[in-house]
VMD Tcl script that builds the backbone (N, CA, C; Angstrom):
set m [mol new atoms 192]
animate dup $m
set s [atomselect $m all]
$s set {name element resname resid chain x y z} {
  {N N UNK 1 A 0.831 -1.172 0.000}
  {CA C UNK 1 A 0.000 0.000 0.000}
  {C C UNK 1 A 0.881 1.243 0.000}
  {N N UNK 2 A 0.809 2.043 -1.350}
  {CA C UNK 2 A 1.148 3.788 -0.702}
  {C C UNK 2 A 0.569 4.220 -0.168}
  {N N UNK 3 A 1.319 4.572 0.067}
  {CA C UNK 3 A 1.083 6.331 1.631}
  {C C UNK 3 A 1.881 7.233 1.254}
  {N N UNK 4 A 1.384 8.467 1.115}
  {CA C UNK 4 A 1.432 9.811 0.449}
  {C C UNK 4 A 1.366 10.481 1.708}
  {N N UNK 5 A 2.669 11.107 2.153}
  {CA C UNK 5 A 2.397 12.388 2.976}
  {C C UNK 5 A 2.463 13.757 2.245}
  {N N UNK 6 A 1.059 14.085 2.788}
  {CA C UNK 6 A 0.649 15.513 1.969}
  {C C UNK 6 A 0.739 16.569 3.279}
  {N N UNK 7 A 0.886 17.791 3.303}
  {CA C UNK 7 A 0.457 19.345 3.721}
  {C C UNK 7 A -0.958 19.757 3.748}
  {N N UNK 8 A -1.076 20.213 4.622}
  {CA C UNK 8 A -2.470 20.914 4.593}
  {C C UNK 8 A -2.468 22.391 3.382}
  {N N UNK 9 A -1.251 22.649 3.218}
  {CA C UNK 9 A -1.242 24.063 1.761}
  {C C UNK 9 A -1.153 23.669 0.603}
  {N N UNK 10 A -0.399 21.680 0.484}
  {CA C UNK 10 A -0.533 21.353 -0.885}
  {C C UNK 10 A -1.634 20.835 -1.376}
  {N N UNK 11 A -1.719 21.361 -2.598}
  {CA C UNK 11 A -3.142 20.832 -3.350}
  {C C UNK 11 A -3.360 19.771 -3.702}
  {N N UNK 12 A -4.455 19.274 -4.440}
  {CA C UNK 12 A -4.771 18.015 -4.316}
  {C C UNK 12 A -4.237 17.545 -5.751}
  {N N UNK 13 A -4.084 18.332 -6.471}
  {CA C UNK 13 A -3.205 17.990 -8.135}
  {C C UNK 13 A -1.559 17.147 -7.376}
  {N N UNK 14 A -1.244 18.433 -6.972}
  {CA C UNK 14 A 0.185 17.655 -6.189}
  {C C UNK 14 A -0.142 16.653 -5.703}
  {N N UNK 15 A -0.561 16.213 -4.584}
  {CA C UNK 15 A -0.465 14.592 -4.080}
  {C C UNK 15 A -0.913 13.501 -4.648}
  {N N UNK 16 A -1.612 14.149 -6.137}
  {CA C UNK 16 A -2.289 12.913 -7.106}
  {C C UNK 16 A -0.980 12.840 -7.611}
  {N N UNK 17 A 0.037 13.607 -8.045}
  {CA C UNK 17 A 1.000 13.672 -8.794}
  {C C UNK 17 A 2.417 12.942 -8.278}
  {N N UNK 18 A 2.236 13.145 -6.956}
  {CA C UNK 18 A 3.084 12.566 -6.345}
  {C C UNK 18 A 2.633 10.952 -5.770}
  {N N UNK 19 A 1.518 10.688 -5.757}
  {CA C UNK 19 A 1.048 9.076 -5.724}
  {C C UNK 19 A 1.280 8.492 -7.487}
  {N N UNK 20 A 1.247 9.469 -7.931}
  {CA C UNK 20 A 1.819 8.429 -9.690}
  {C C UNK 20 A 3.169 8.219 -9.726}
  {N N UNK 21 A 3.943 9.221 -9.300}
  {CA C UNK 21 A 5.310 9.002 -9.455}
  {C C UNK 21 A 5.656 7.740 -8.470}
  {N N UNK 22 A 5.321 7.504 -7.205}
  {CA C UNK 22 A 5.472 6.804 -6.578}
  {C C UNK 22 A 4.988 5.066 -6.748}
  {N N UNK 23 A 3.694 5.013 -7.620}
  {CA C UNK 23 A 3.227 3.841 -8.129}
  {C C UNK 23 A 3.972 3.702 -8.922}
  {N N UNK 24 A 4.253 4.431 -10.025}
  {CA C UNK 24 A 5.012 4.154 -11.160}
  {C C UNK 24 A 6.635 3.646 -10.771}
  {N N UNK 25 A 7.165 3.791 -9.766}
  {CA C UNK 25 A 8.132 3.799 -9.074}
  {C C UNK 25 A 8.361 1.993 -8.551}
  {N N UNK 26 A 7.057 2.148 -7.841}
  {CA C UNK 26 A 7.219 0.533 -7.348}
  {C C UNK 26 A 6.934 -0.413 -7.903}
  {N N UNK 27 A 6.478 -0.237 -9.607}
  {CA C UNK 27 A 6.329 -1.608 -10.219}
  {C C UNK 27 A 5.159 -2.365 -10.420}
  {N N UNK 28 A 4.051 -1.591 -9.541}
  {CA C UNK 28 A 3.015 -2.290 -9.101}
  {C C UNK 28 A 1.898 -2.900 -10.345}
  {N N UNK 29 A 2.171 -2.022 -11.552}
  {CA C UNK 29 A 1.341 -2.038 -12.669}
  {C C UNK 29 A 2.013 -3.307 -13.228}
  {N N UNK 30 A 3.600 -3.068 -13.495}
  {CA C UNK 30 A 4.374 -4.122 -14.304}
  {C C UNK 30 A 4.210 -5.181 -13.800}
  {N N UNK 31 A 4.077 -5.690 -12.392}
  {CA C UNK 31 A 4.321 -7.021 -11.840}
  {C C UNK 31 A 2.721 -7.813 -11.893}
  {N N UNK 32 A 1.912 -6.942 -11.823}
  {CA C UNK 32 A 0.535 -7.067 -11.558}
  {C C UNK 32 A 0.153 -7.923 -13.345}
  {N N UNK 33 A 0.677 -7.051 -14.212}
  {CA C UNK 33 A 0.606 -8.055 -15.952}
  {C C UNK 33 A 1.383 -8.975 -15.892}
  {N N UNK 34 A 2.661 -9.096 -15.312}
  {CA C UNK 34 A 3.280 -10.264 -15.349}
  {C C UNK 34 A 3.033 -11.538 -14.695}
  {N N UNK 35 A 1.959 -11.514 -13.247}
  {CA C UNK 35 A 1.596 -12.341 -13.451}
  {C C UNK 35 A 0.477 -13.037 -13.771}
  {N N UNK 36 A 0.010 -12.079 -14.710}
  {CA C UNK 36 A -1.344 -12.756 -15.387}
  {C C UNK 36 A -1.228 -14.084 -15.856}
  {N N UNK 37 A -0.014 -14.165 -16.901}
  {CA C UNK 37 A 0.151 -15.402 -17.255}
  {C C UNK 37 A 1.417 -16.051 -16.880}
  {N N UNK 38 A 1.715 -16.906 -16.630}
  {CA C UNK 38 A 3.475 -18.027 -15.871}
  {C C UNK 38 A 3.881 -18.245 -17.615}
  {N N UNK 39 A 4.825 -17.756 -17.467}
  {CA C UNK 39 A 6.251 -17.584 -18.053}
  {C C UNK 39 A 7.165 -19.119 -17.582}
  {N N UNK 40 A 7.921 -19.641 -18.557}
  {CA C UNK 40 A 9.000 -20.699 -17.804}
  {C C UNK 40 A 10.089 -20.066 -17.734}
  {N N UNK 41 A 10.656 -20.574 -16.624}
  {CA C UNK 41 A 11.858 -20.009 -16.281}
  {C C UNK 41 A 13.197 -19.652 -17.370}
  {N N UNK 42 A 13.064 -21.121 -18.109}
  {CA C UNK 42 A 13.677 -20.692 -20.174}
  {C C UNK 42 A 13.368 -19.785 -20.570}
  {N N UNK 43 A 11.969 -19.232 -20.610}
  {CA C UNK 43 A 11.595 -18.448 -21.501}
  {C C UNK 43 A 12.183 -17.245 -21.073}
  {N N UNK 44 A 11.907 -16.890 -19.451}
  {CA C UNK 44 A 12.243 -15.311 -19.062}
  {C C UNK 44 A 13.517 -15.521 -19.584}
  {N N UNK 45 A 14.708 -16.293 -19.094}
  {CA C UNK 45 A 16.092 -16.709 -19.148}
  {C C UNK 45 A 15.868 -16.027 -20.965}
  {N N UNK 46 A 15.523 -16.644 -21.576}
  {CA C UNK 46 A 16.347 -16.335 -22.969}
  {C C UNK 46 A 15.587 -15.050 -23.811}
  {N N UNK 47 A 14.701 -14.604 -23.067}
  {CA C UNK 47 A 14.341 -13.077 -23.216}
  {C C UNK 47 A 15.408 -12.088 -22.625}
  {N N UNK 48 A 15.706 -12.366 -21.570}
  {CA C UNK 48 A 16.908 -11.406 -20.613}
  {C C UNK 48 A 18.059 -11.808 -21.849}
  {N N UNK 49 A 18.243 -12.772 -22.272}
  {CA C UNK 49 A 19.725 -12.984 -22.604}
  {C C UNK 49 A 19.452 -11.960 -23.714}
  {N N UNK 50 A 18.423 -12.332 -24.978}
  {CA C UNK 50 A 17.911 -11.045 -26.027}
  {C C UNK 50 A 18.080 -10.042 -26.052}
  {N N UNK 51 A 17.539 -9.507 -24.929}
  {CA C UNK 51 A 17.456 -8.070 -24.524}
  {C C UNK 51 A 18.595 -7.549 -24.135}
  {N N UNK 52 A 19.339 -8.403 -23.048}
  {CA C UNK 52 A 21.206 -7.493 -22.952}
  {C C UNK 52 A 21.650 -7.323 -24.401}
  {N N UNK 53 A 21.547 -8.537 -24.973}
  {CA C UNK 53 A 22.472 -8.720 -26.304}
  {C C UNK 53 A 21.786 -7.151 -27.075}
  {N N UNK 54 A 20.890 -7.006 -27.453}
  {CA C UNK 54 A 20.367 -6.013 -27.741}
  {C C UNK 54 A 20.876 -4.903 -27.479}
  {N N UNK 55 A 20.715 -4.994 -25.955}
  {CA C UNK 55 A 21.351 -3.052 -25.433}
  {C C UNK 55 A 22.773 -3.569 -26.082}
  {N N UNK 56 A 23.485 -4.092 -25.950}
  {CA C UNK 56 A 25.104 -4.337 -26.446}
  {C C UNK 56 A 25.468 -3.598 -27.454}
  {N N UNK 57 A 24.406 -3.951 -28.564}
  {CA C UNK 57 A 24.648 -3.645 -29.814}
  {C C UNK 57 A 24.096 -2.200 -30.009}
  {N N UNK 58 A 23.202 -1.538 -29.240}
  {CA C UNK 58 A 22.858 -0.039 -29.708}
  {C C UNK 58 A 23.833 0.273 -28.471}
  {N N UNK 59 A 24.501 0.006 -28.042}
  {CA C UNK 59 A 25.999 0.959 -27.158}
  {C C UNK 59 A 26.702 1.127 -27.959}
  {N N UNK 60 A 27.020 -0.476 -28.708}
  {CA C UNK 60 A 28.113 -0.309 -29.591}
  {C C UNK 60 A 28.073 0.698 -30.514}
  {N N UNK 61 A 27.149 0.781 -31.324}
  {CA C UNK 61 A 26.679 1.793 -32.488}
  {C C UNK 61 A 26.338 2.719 -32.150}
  {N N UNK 62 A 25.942 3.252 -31.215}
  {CA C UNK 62 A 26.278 4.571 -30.216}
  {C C UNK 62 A 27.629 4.784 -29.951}
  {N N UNK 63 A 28.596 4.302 -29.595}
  {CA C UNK 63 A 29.896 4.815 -29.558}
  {C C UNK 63 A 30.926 4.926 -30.711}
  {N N UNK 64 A 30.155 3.911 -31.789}
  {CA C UNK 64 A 31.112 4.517 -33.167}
  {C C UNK 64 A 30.615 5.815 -33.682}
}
mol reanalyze $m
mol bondsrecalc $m
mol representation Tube
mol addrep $m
C-alpha cells in the first residue's frame, strides 16, 4: 500500500502527482501483468539474454 504524505497548503493535483510518481516507481502495474500469465523459467532466461544482447549492440553503435 502507498502512503502519500501531503500538507495541509498542498493541493490536491500535487499529491495525485506525487502518488503516480510513486506507483510508477514501485512496479506495481508491471508485476501485476506479469503475473497474469506463468512464463518458464527458459523463456524469461532467454528473453533477458535477447534483450542485454540487444542493449550491447545499440551501445556499440552509439559509440562509433
Amino acid at each position: 500500500m502507498l502512503i502519500i504524505d501531503t500538507r495541509e497548503s498542498e493541493s490536491l493535483d500535487r499529491a495525485l502527482k506525487k502518488y503516480k510518481k510513486k506507483f510508477e516507481k514501485a512496479g506495481l502495474l508491471r508485476e501485476l501483468r506479469s503475473r497474469q500469465a506463468y512464463t518458464k523459467k527458459s523463456v524469461r532466461r532467454r528473453s533477458e539474454v535477447l534483450k542485454a544482447a540487444y542493449v550491447q549492440t545499440m551501445r556499440r553503435s552509439e559509440e562509433a
